[in-house]
C-alpha positions in Angstrom: 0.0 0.0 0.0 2.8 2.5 0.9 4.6 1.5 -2.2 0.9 2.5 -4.4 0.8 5.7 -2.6 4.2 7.1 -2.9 4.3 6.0 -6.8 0.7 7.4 -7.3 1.9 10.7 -5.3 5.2 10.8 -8.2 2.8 10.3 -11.0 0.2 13.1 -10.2 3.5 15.5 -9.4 4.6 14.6 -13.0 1.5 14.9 -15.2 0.7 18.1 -13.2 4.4 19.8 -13.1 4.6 19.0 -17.0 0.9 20.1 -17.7 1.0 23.4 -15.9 4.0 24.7 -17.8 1.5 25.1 -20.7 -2.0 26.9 -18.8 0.0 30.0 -17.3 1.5 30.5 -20.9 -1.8 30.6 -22.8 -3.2 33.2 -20.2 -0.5 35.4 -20.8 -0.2 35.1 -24.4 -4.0 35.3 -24.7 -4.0 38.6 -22.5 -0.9 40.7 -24.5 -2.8 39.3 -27.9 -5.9 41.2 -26.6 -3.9 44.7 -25.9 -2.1 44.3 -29.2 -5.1 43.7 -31.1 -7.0 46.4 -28.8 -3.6 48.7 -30.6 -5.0 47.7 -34.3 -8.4 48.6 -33.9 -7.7 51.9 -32.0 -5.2 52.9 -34.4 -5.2 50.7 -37.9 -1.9 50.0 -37.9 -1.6 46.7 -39.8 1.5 46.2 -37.5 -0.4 45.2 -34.5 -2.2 43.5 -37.2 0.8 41.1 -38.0 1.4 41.2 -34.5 -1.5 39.6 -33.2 -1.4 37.0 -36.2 1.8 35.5 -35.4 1.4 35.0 -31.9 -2.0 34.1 -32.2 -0.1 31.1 -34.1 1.9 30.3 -31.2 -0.9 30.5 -29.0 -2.7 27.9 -31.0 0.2 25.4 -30.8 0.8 26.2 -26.7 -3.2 25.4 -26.3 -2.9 22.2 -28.1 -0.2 20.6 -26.0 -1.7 22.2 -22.9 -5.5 20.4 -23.7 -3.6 17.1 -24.6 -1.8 17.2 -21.2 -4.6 18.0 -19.1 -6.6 15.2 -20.0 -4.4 13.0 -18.3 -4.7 14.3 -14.8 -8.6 13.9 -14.6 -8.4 10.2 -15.2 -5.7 10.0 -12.3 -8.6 10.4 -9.7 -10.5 7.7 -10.6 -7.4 4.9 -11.4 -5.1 6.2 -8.5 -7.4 8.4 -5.9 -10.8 6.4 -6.7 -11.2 7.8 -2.5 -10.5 10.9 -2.8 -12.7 11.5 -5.7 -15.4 10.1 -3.9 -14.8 12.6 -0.9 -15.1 15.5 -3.1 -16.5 13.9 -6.1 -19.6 16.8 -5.0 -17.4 19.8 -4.7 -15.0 18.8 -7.9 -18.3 17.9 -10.3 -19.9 21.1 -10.2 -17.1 23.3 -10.4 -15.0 20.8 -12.7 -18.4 21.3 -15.3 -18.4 25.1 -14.7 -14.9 24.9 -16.4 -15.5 23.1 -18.8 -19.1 24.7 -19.7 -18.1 28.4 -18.7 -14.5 28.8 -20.0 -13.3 25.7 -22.4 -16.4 25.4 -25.1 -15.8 29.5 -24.7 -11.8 29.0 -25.4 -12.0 26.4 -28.0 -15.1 27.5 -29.9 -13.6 31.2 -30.6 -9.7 29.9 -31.5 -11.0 28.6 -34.7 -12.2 32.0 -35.6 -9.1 33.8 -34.0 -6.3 31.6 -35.9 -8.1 30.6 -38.9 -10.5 33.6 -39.8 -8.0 37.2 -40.1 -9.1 37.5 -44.1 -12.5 35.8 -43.4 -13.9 37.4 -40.9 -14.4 41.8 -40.2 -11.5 43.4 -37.1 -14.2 43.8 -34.8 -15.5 40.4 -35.0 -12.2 39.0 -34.7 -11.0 41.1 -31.7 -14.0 39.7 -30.0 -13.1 36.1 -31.0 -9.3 37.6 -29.6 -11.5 38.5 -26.4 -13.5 35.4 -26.0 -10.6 33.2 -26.1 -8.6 35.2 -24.0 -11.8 35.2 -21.5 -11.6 31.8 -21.6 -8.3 30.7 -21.0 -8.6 32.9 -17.3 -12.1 31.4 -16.5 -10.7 28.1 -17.1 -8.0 28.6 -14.3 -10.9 30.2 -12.3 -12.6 27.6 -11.7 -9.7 25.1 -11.5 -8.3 27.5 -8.9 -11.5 27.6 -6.9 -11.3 23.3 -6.8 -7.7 23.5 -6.1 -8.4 26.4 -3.3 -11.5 24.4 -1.6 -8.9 21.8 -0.6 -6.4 23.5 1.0 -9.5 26.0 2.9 -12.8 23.8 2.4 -15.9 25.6 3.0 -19.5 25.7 2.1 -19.9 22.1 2.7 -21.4 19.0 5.0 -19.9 15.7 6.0 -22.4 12.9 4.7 -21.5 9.2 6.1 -22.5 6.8 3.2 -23.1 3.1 4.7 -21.5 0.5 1.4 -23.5 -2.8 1.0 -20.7 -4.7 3.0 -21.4 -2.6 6.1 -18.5 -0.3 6.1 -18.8 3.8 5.9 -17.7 6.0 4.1 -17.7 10.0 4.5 -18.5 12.5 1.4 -18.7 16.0 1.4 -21.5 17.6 -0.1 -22.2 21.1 -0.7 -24.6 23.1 0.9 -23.7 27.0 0.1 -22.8 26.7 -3.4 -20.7 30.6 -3.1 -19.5 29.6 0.2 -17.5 26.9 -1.8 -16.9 29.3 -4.2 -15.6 31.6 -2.2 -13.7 29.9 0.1 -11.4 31.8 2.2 -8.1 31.2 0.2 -9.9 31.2 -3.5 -9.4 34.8 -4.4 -5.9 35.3 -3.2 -4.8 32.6 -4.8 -6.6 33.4 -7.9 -5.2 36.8 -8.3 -1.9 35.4 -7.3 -2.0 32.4 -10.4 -3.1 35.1 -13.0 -0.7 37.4 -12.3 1.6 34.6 -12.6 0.3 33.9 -15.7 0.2 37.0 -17.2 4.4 37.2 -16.3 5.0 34.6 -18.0 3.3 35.0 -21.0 4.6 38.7 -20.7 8.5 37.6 -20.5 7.9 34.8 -23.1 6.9 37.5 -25.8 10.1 39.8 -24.5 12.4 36.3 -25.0 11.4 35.8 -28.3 11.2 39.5 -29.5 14.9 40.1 -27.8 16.3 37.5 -29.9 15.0 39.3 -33.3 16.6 42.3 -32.1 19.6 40.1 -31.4 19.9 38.7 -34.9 19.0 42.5 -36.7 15.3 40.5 -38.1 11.7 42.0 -37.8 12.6 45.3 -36.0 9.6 46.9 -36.1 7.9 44.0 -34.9 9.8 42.9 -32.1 10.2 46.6 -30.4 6.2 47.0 -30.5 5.9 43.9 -29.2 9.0 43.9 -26.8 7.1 47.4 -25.8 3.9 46.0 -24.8 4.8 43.2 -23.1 7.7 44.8 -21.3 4.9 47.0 -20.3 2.3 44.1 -19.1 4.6 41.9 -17.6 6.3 45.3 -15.2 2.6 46.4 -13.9 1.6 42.1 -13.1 5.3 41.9 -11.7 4.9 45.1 -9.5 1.1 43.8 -8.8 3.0 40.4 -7.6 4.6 41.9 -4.7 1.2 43.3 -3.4 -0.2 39.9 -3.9 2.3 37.9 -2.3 2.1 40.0 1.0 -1.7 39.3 0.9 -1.2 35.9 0.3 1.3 35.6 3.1 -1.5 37.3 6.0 -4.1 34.9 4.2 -1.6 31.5 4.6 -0.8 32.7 8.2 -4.6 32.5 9.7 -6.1 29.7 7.1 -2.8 27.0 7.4 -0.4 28.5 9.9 1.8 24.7 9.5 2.1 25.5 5.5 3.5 28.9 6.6 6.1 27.4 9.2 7.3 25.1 6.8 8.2 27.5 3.9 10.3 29.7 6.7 11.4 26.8 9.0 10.0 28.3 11.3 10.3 25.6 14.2 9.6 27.3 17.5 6.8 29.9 18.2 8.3 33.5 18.6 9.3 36.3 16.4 9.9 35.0 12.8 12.7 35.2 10.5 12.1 36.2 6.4 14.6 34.1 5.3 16.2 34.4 1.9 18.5 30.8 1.8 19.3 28.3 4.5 18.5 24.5 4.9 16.0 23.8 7.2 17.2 21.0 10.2 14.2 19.2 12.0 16.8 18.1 14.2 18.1 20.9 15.2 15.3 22.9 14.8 16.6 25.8 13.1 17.4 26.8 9.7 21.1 26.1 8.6 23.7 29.0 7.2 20.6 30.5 7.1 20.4 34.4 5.6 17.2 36.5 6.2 15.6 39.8 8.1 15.1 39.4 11.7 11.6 39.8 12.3 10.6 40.0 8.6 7.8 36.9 8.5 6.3 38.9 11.7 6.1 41.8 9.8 4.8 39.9 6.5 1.9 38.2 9.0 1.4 40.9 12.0 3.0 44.5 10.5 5.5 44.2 13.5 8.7 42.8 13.9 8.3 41.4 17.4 5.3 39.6 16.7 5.1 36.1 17.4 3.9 33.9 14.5 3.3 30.1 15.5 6.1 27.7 14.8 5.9 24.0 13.9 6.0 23.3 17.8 2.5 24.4 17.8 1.4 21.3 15.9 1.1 17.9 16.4 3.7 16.0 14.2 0.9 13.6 12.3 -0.8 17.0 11.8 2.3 19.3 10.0 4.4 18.7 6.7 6.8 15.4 7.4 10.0 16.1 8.6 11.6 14.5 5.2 9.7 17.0 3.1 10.3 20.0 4.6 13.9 20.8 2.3 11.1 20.2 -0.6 8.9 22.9 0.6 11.4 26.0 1.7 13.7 25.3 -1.4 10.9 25.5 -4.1 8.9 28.2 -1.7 12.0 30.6 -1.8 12.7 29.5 -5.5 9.6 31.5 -6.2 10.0 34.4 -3.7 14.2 34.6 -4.7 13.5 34.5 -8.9 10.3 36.5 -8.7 12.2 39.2 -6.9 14.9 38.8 -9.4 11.9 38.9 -12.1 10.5 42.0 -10.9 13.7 43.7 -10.6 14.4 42.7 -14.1 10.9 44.4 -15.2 11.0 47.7 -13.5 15.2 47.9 -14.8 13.8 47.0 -18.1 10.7 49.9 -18.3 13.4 52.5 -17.0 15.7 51.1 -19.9 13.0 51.7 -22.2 11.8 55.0 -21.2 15.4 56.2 -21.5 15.5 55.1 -25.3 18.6 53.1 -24.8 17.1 49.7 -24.0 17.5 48.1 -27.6 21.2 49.5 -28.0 21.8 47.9 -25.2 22.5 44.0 -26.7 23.8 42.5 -23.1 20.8 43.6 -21.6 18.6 42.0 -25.0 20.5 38.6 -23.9 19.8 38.7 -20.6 15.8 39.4 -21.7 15.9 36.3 -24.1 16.7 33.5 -21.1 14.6 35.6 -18.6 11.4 33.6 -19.5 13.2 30.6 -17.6 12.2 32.8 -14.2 8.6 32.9 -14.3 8.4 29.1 -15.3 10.5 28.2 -12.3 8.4 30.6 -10.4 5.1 29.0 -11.5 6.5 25.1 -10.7 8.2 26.3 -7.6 5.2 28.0 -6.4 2.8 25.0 -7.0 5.0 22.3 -5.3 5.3 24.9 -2.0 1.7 24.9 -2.1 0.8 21.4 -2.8 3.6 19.7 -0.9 3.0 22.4 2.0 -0.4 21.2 2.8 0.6 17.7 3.5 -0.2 14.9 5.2 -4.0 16.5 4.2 -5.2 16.1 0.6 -8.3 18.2 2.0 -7.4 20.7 4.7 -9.1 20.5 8.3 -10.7 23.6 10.0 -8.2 25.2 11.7 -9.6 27.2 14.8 -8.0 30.2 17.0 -8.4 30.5 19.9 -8.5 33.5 22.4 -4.4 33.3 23.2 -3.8 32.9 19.3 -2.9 29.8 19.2 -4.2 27.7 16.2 -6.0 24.5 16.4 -6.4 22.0 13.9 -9.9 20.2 14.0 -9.3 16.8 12.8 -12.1 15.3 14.8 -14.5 18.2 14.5 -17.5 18.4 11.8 -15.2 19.2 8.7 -12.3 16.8 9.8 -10.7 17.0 6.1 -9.4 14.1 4.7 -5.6 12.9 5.1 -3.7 12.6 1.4 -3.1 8.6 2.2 -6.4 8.3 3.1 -7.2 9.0 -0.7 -5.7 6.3 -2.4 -7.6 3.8 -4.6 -7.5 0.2 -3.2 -4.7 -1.8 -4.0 -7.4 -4.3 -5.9 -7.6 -1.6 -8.3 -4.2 -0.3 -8.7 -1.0 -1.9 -8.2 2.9 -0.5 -7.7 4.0 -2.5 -10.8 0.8 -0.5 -12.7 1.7 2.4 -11.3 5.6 2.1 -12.4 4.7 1.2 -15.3 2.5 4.5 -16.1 5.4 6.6 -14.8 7.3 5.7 -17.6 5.0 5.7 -20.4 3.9 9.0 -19.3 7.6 10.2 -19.4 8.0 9.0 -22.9 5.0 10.3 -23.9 5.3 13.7 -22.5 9.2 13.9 -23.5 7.9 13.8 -27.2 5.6 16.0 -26.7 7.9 18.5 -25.5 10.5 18.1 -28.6 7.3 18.6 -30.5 6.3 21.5 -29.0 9.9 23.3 -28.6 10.2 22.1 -32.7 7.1 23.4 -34.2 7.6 26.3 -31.7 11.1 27.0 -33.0 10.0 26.6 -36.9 7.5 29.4 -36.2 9.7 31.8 -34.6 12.3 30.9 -37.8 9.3 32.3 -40.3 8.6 35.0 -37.6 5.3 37.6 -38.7 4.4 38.1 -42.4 5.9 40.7 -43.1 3.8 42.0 -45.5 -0.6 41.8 -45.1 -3.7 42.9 -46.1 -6.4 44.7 -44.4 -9.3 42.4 -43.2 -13.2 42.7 -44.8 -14.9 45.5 -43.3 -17.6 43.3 -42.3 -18.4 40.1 -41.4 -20.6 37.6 -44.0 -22.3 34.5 -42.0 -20.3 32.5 -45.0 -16.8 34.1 -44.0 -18.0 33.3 -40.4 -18.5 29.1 -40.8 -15.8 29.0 -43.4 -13.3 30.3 -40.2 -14.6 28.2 -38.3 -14.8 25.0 -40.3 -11.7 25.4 -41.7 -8.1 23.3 -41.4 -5.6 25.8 -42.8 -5.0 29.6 -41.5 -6.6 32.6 -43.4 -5.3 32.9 -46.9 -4.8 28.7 -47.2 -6.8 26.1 -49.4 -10.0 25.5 -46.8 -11.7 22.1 -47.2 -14.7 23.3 -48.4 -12.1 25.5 -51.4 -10.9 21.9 -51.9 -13.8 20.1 -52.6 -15.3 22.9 -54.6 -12.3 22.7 -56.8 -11.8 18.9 -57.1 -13.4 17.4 -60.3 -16.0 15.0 -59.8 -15.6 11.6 -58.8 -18.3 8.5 -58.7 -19.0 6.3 -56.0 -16.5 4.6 -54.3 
């Protein structure tokens, strides 16, 4: 059983670690793809024009790995977690089906029209399709967020006790305030906190890609107008990050005060250090060669330095993060904090750059800008595992309760108990080590040709780079123009299907 449980644990970390490169990526792209087409229909220049067209095409090829990767995880809860899924099988269905109803059919029905329709369809009705798409990338991670958020801070919700025809019980939670799940305590903090995320990455993407043209003297115009705007973007969301993250950090403080202790190994109650490296020691209980502000997690949590903030002490040890994890959780939890600092910093130096007019002289700083996009990748996966790992040994979070002396208790026998991670797993009847081994690796092959796929289609498309040369779309949009963009198999100015068969001479029967 232990063997089942750590090898399931591996496989969820590596379908989700390799999917959620992908998500943040497409929210980001389809956000800048919005303000440069915005650009075109304020001003008619046909370079926003070509701008939005080429990495609308990059956009459609990040979207198509990101769909095929996702799939994957869903099945996981019923092979691997077949427990778990029946815990929150009430929670996850509704808001699982708000995703898919509200912001994928929304996503995926309008990308036809944005990649396929720029010479079939009028501006307007494109930069809505631009909009749409873009809408729907964000409301997919909504709701996703809002599943992923009720877990670590359930609320809105019952325990029901289920009696199976052997005799044994079961619990499920059930919903019974469909916005208090919703709006669980840690859903909108989070959610501001992914998208902005998102929106860096997506933002320094654009700047790697349009630093390299300037690098190699190709598409100038193109790649300072879009270096511009995303330059632009990605600075505000960066900027907007900080403000987020100290939010976050008051929010993670009252709603799991353990998580919080474990990013700062933070062992024993009291004043706590920000720290900015070290090596946390469970046996020592402090935080080796450690470097950080006195104080500064008191401040973070309280707006004082003397504060105390509750240490790992506080907890029982079945009840906090495993001793053997806790490297895992301050490495990848400062990995986010250290780079996103380092991203920021990059941002604002970059704006000032470019109000000076000297940015684009200035190749060293161009070659910094082209593997910057590495940071807000590493920020994305560092910030997920710190989260994820964090809120272990709980899959679904217990209430945690203060009391009059601050001091917070978790209340794992209490109405909403939560639901401990290896209480989740699917029977080993159902699912066995040498199964589970053996879906590790064909999901490494599998998603290690996807990714030479994706970096090689990716790479021939930044090769071609943006027409440099296009027309003005119709004026108008024709309910034929409309279907043929969205039935068709080749971008706008290609051979469609229905061109094909119109064309081809007749044939019999076959």
């Amino acid at each position: 059983m232990d063997d089942v449980f750590i090898l399931s644990r591996i496989q969820f970390a590596l379908t989700i670690m390799f999917h959620y490169l992908f998500p943040p990526l497409s929210i980001g792209l389809g956000a800048i793809m919005v303000l440069m087409e915005g650009t075109y229909l304020r001003t008619g220049n046909l370079a926003y024009h070509r701008m939005t067209k080429f990495w609308s095409r990059v956009f459609a090829v990040n979207f198509a790995v990101g769909v095929a990767t996702g799939i994957v995880m869903e099945f996981q809860f019923g092979t691997n977690w077949a427990k778990f899924s029946r815990y929150v099988g009430d929670v996850f269905g509704s808001a699982l089906a708000a995703e898919g109803i509200f912001a994928f059919f929304l996503e995926s029905g309008f990308l036809a029209v944005l990649v396929f329709g720029w010479d079939r369809v009028g501006k307007k009705m494109h930069f809505f399709a631009t909009v749409m798409v873009a809408f729907g990338s964000i409301f997919s991670a909504v709701w996703i967020v809002i599943a992923n958020s009720w877990m670590h801070t359930p609320s809105g919700y019952e325990i029901e006790i289920l009696t199976n025809p052997d005799g044994t019980k079961v619990s499920r939670a059930v919903i019974t305030d469909f916005w208090g799940m919703i709006f669980n305590p840690s859903a909108m903090n989070r959610l501001v906190h992914v998208i902005l995320g998102a929106f860096m990455q997506g933002s320094f993407f654009v700047m790697s890609i349009s630093a390299y043209y300037l690098l190699r003297n190709r598409h100038l115009d193109f790649a300072k107008r879009s270096f511009t705007i995303a330059l632009i973007f990605g600075g505000i969301s960066s900027m907007a990050m900080g403000v987020s993250g100290h939010t976050q950090g008051g929010a993670l403080a009252h709603n799991q005060p353990a998580k919080l202790a474990a990013m700062e190994g933070h062992f024993v109650t009291g004043p706590a250090t920000l720290y900015m490296v070290g090596i946390p020691n469970p046996e020592t209980k402090k935080v080796e060669m450690g470097v950080g502000i006195p104080g500064g997690l008191s401040f973070l949590v309280h707006n004082s330095f003397s504060k105390p903030v509750p240490g790992l002490d506080r907890f029982r040890p079945e009840d906090r993060p495993p001793d053997n994890v806790l490297i895992v959780i301050f490495t990848s939890y400062h990995l986010m904090v250290g780079v996103g600092s380092a991203v920021m910093g990059l941002a604002v130096l970059g704006m000032y750059l470019r109000w000076r007019g000297i940015l684009f002289q200035n190749r060293w700083m161009l070659r910094v800008f082209v593997f910057a996009v590495i940071g807000p990748f590493l920020c994305n996966q560092g910030g997920w595992v710190a989260a994820e790992v964090g809120r272990q040994p709980f899959v679904v979070y217990p209430e945690v309760e203060w009391t009059d002396d601050e001091t917070p208790i978790m209340k794992t026998d209490g109405p909403r108990p939560g639901m401990r991670t290896k209480d989740g797993i699917s029977s080993t009847k159902a699912v066995s080590a040498e199964q589970v081994v053996r879906s590790i690796l064909m999901f490494s092959f599998v998603y290690l040709l996807l990714f030479v796929v994706w970096v090689y289609v990716l790479n021939s498309k930044i090769k071609h780079g943006p027409d440099e040369h296009d027309t003005e779309p119709p004026l108008s949009t024709s309910t034929g123009g409309l279907l043929e963009a969205a039935t068709a198999n080749k971008p706008a100015g290609g051979e469609s299907l229905i061109e094909a068969e119109d064309d081809a001479p007749e044939k019999g029967p076959v």
